[in-house]
C-alpha positions in Angstrom: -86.7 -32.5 -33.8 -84.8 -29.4 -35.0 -85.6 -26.0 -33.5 -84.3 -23.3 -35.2 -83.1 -20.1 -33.0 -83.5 -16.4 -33.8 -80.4 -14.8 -32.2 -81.7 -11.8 -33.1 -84.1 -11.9 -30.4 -80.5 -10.9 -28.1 -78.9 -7.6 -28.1 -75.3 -7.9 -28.5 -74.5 -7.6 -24.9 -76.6 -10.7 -23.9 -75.2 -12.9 -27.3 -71.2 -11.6 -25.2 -72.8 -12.4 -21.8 -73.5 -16.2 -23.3 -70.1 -16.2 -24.6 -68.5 -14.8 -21.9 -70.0 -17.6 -19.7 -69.1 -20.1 -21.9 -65.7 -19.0 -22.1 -65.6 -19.4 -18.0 -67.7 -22.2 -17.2 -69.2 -23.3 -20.2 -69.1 -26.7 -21.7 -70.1 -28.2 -24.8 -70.9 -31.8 -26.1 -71.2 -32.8 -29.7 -72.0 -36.4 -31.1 -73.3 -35.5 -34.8 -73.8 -39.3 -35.3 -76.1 -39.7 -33.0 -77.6 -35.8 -33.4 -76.5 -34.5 -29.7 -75.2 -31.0 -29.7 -75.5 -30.3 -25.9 -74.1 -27.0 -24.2 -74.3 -26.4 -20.4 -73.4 -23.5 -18.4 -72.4 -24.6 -14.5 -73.1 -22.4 -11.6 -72.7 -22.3 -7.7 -75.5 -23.9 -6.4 -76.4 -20.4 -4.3 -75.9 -18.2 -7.3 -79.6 -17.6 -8.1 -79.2 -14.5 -9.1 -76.7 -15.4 -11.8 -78.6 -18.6 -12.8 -82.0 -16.3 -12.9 -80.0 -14.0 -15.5 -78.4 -16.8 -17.9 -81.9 -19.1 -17.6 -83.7 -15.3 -18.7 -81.2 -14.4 -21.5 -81.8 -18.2 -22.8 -85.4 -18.3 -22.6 -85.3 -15.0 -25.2 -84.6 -17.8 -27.8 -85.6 -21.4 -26.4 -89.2 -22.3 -25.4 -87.5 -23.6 -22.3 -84.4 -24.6 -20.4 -83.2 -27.7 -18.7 -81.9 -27.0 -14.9 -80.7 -29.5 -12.7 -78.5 -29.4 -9.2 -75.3 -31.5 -9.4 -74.3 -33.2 -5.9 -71.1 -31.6 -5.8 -73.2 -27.9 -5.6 -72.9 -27.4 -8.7 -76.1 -25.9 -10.5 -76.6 -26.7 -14.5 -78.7 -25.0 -17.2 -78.8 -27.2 -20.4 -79.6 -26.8 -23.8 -79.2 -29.1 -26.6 -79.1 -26.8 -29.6 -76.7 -27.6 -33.2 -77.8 -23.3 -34.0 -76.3 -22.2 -30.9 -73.5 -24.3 -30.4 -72.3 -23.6 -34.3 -73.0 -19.9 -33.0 -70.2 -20.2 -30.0 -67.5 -22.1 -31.8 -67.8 -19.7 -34.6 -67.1 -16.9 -32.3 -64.8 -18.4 -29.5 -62.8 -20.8 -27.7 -62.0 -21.5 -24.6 -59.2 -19.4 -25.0 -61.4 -16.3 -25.6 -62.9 -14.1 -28.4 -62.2 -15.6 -31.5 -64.3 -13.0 -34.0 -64.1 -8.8 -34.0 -66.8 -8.1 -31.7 -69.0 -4.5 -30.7 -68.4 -2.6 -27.7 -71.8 -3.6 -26.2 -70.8 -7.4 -26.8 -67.6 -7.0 -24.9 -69.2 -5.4 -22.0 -71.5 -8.3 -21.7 -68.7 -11.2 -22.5 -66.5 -9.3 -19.8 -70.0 -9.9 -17.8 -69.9 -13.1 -18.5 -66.7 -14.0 -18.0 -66.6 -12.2 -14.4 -70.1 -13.8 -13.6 -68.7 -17.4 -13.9 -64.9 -17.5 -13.5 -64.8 -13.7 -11.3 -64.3 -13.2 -7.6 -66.4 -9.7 -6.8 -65.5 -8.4 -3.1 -67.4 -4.5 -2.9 -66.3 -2.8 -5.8 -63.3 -4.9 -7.0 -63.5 -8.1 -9.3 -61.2 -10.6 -10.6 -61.5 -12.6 -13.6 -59.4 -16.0 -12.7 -58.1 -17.8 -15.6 -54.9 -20.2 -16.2 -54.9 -19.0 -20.0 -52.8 -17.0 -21.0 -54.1 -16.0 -23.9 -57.9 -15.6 -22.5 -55.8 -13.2 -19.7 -54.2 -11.1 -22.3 -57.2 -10.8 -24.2 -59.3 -9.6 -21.0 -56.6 -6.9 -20.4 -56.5 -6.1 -24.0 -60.6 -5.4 -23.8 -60.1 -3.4 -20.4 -57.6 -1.1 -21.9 -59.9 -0.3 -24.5 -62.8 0.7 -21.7 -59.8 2.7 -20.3 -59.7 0.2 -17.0 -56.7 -0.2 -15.2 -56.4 -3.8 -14.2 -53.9 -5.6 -12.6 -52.3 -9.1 -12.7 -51.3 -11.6 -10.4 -49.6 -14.9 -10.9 -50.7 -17.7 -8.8 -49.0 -20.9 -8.6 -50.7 -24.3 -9.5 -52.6 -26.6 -7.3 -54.6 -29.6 -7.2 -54.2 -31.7 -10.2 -53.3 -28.7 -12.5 -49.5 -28.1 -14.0 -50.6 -24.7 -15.1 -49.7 -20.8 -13.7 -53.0 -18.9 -13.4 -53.7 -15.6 -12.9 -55.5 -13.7 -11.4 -57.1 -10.2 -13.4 -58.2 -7.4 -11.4 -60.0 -4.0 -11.7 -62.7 -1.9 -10.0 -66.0 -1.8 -10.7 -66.2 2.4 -10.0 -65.9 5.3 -11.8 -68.3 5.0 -14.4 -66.8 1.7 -15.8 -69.3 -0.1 -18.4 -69.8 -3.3 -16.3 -72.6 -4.8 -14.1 -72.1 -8.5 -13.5 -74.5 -9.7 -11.4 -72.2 -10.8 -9.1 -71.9 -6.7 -8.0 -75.3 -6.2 -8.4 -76.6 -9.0 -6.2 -73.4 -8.8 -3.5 -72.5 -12.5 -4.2 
């Protein structure tokens, strides 16, 4: 059965938080012969916080979410939706922001992005990414808050052949941003 979605319901900075997260840890499934569109969002296992926020901002526009616990800690909030996932691909990729976008919806994809692929210690974050177009677009949004980032190169590991780097900035001085990974010291 086909549910149609009112994305009007979000305010722009929740529609870039979704983005955002999608962008970072996001992960869509499509199999239009057999009807599945399927997009999940994976978390930490103890980021309730983060999961309370995304599971909130989805239940704006769904009658409900499907959450499960993965045994490798990973925590996953589903929804199979052909609205939404024609939504994301229209506006991104997983190598960022494909569409012009308002400043309130960069704030939240830049919340979104740091709220699934971001390190926050105190008052400093990192966005990690081994794209390099998704790390020149982040910088690109940052200089246009006026926040001075900086980038480091990392080398890679584990089964990856790719550089990745490391984007960071502070989280002071009246910057736009509240992940909830500040806000809930996580």
């Amino acid at each position: 059965m086909r549910h149609n979605i009112d994305l009007t319901q979000l305010s722009r900075r929740e529609l870039g938080y979704l983005i955002g997260f999608y962008v970072g840890d996001g992960n869509i499934f499509v199999k239009k012969e057999l009807g599945v569109y399927r997009l999940r969002y994976f978390t930490y296992i103890k980021e309730k916080e983060t999961q309370k926020k995304l599971k909130k901002v989805l239940l704006k526009i769904f009658d409900k979410t499907y959450c499960y616990k993965k045994q490798d800690n990973t925590f996953v909030l589903e929804k199979h939706s052909k609205d939404l996932i024609k939504f994301i691909k229209k506006t991104c990729d997983k190598k960022g922001l494909k569409v012009k976008t308002s400043r309130e919806f960069k704030i939240g994809y830049i919340e979104g992005l740091i709220d699934s692929d971001g390190y926050v210690q105190r008052n400093y974050v990192e966005i990690t990414t081994s794209n390099p177009k998704l790390k020149n677009q982040i910088i690109e949004i940052l200089e246009k808050f006026k926040v001075a980032c900086t980038v480091r190169k990392y080398p890679p590991s584990g089964l990856s052949k790719k550089m990745g780097f490391r984007v960071g900035f502070s989280l002071l001085h009246g910057r736009p941003f509240s992940p909830v990974k500040w806000a809930s010291g996580v």
